[in-house]
N, C-alpha and C positions, 0 to 999 in steps of 0.2 A: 504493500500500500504506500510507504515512505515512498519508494521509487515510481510509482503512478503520477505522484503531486510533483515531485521532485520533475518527471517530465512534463506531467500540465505548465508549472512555473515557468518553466524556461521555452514552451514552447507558446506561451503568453507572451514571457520576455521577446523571442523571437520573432512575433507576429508585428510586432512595432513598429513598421516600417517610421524610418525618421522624415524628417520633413526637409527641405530644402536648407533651413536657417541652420538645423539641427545637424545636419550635415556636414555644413560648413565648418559649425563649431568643433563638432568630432576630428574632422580634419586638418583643423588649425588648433587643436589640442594634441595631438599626437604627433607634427612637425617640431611643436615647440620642447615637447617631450625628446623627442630623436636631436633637437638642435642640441642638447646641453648631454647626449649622447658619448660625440668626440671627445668630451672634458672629461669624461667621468672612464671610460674605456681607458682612452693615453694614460692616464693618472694608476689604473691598475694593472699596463701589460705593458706597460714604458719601461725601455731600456734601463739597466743596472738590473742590479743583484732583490732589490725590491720588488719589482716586478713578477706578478702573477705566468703561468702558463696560458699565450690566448686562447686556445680550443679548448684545454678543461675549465679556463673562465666562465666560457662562452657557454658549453656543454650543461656545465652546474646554472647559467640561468634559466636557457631555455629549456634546461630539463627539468627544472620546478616548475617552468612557468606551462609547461605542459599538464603538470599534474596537476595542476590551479587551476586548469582550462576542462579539465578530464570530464568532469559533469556534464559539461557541452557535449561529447561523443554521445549521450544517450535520445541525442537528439538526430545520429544518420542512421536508425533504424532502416530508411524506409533508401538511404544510398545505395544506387547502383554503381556495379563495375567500374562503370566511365566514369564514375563520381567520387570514387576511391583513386582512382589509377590519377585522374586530374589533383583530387587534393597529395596525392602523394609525389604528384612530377611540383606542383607548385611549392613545395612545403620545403623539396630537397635544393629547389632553383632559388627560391626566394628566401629562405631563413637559415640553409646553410651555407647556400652562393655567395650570399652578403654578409653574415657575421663569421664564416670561415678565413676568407681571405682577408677581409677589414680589420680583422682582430690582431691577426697574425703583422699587418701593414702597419697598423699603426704602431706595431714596436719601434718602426722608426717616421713615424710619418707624424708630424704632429696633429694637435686636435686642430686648430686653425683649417689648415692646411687640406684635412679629413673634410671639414666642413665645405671645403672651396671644390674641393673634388666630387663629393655627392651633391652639388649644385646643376654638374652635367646632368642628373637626373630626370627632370625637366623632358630637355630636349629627345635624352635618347625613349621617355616616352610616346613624345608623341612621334619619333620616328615607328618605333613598333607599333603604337597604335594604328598610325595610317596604312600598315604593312597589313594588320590584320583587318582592317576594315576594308583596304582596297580602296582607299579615297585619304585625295590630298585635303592638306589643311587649310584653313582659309586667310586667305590675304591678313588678315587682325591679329590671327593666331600667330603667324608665323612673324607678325610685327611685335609680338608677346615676346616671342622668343629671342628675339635680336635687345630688345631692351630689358630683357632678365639677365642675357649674356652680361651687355655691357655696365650689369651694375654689380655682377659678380667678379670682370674683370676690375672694376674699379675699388671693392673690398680686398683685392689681391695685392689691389699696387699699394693702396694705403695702408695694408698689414706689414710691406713689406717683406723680406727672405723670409720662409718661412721654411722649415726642419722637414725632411724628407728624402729618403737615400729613393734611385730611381727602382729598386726591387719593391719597396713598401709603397710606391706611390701605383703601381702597376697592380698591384693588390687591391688596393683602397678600389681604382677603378672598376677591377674585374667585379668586385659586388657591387657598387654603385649601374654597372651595365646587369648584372643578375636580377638584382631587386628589379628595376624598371622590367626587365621584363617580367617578371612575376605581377606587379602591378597593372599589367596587362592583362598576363593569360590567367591571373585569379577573380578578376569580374566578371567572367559567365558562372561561375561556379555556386558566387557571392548569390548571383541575381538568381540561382536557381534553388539553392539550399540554405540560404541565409548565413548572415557573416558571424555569430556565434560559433554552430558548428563549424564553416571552415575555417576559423583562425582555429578552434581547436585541433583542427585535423593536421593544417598545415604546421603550427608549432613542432602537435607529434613529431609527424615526420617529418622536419626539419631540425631536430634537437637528436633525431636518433645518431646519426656520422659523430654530431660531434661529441656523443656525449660515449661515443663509440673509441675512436680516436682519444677523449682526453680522461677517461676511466681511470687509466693508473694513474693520474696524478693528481685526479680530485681529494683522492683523501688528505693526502698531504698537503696539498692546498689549501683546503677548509682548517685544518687544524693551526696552520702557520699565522693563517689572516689576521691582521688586526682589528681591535674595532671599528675604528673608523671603516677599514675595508669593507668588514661585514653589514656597514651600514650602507656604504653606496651598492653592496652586492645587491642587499633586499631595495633597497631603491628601484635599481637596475631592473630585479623580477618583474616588480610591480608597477611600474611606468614604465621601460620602454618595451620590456620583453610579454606584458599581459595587457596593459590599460591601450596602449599606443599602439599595437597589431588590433587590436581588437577597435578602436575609433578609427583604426584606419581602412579595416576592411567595410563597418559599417557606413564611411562615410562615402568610401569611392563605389562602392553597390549604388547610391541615391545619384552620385555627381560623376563616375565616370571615371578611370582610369586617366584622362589625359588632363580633366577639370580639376580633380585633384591632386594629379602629379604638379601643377603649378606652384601648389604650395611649398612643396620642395625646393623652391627656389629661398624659402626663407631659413633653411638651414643653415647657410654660413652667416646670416643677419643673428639669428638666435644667437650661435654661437660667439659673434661677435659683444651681443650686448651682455651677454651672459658674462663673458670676461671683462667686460667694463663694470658689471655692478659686484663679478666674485671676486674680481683678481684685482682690480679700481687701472684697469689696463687704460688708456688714453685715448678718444675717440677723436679723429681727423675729420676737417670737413668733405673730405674724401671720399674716407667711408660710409660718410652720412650721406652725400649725394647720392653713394650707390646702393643706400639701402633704402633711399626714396625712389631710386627706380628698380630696385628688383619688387617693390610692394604695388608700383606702378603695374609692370608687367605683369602680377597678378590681377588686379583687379581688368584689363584689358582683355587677361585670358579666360574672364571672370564672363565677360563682357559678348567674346566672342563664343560663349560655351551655349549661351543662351538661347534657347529655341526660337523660332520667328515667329510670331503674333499673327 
C-alpha cells in the first residue's frame, strides 16, 4: 500500500506540466547552480597533493545522487525498450561524457576558464538541434548567437590568462560538446515520459562508469575528506548533481533544447560574479559590457524562440 501512494505522489508530482514562466525559472535556476559549478569542482580535484581523485569524486556524487533520485524509477513501469535503450544512450552521453572528462580537465584547467569553455554550449546546441530537426535557424537566432559569442569573448579578455594546460582544456571541451548533445537527444524522451523519471534514469546510468572506474578509491577518499570538503560534496549532491539535472530536464521539456540551451551562455557571467562577491575578485568595465550582452543574446534568443501569433 506505502508503494501505491508513494507512486500516486509522484505520478501527481509528474503530471504538473510547468508553465512557460515556471520554466524559465527552473532553467535559470539550474544554470546559476552549474555557474558556481567550476568553483567548487577546481577547489576539490585541483592540482597538489590536496586534491581529491576526479572520477571517484564525480562517481561518489552522482552515485548518491542517483539513489536520491531512485523513487522516481517507480515511475517507468509502463517504459518500453526504446525508452530504456534512449535513457541509457543519454545518461552514459550526457552525465558521464561531461563530468568524466570535465572533472578529470579541470585538474589543470581552471574554474574561470571551465566556465569560458562550457559557454561554447550554446552554439554547439543549436548546431545539433538544426541537424536533428533538419531546419536552419532563423536570421534572430543566429544574430543571438554572434552576440553571446562576443560577450563571452569579451569576459575572456577582461579575465585575462587564464590557467589551462592544452590536455585539460581539450577535456573540459569534449563534455561541454557531450552535454549539448544530450540536451538534445534527451527532449523527446522528456516530452514522452516526463522529466522526473528521466533524470532519474539518466543519473543511473550515467553515475554507473564512473562510479565503476572510481570504486577503489572512494573509500579512501571519503575517509580523508575534510569538512569543509564534505560540505561542498553534499552541496555538490544536492544542487548540481539532483536539484539542477532535475530543473533542467523539467525546464527544456516546456522551452526546448535550443530555448534553453541559451541560458548556458550565462555560465561564465555566474561564475564571474560568483568570484567577485566569494573571492571580492575585481570587476572591469569589460567584463560588465560583456555580461550585458551575453544577457542580451538571451533575451533575443528568448525572443526568437517565440511562436508567431
Amino acid at each position: 500500500m506505502r508503494a501505491a501512494q508513494v507512486i500516486e505522489r509522484l505520478q501527481q508530482l509528474e503530471g504538473r506540466m510547468p508553465s512557460i514562466g515556471a520554466a524559465l525559472g527552473m532553467t535559470l535556476v539550474s544554470v546559476l547552480l552549474w555557474g558556481f559549478s567550476p568553483i567548487a569542482t577546481r577547489d576539490m580535484v585541483g592540482t597538489g597533493d590536496g586534491g581529491l581523485p576526479p572520477v571517484a569524486f564525480m562517481g561518489l556524487c552522482y552515485g548518491t545522487a542517483a539513489v536520491v533520485l531512485s523513487p522516481a524509477l517507480l515511475l517507468t513501469r509502463s517504459w518500453t525498450s526504446r525508452d530504456w535503450l534512449s535513457g541509457a544512450v543519454c545518461g552514459v552521453i550526457g552525465i558521464t561524457g561531461y563530468n568524466f572528462p570535465a572533472a578529470i580537465g579541470q585538474q589543470t584547467v581552471s574554474a574561470g576558464l571551465t566556465g569560458l569553455l562550457d559557454a561554447s554550449e550554446p552554439l554547439l546546441i543549436l548546431v545539433f538541434a538544426s541537424i536533428a530537426l533538419r531546419k536552419a535557424p532563423t536570421p534572430l537566432t543566429v544574430f543571438s548567437v554572434i552576440i553571446g559569442l562576443f560577450g563571452v569573448l569579451l569576459l575572456a579578455h577582461g579575465t585575462g590568462p587564464a590557467l589551462g594546460t592544452p590536455r585539460g582544456i581539450i577535456l573540459v571541451l569534449t563534455g561541454a560538446v557531450l552535454w549539448s548533445l544530450y540536451c538534445v537527444l534527451v527532449t523527446p524522451l522528456i516530452n514522452r515520459r516526463g522529466a522526473l523519471p528521466t533524470t532519474a534514469v539518466t543519473v543511473s546510468f550515467g553515475a554507473l562508469p564512473m562510479l565503476l572506474f572510481g570504486a577503489p578509491k572512494i573509500p579512501g577518499m571519503v575517509a580523508s575528506m575534510s569538512l569543509a570538503q564534505g560540505l561542498v560534496t553534499f552541496a555538490f549532491i544536492g544542487g548540481n548533481a539532483v536539484a539542477a539535472m532535475l530543473f533542467w530536464n523539467a525546464g527544456s521539456a516546456v522551452l526546448g533544447a535550443q530555448r534553453a540551451g541559451w541560458f548556458l551562455y550565462l555560465l561564465p557571467l555566474v561564475s564571474l560574479l560568483g568570484g567577485a562577491a566569494l573571492l571580492a575578485e575585481p570587476l572591469s568595465w569589460i567584463e560588465l559590457l560583456g555580461g550585458a550582452m551575453i544577457l542580451l543574446s538571451v533575451f533575443l534568443a528568448h525572443l526568437a524562440a517565440k511562436p508567431p501569433r
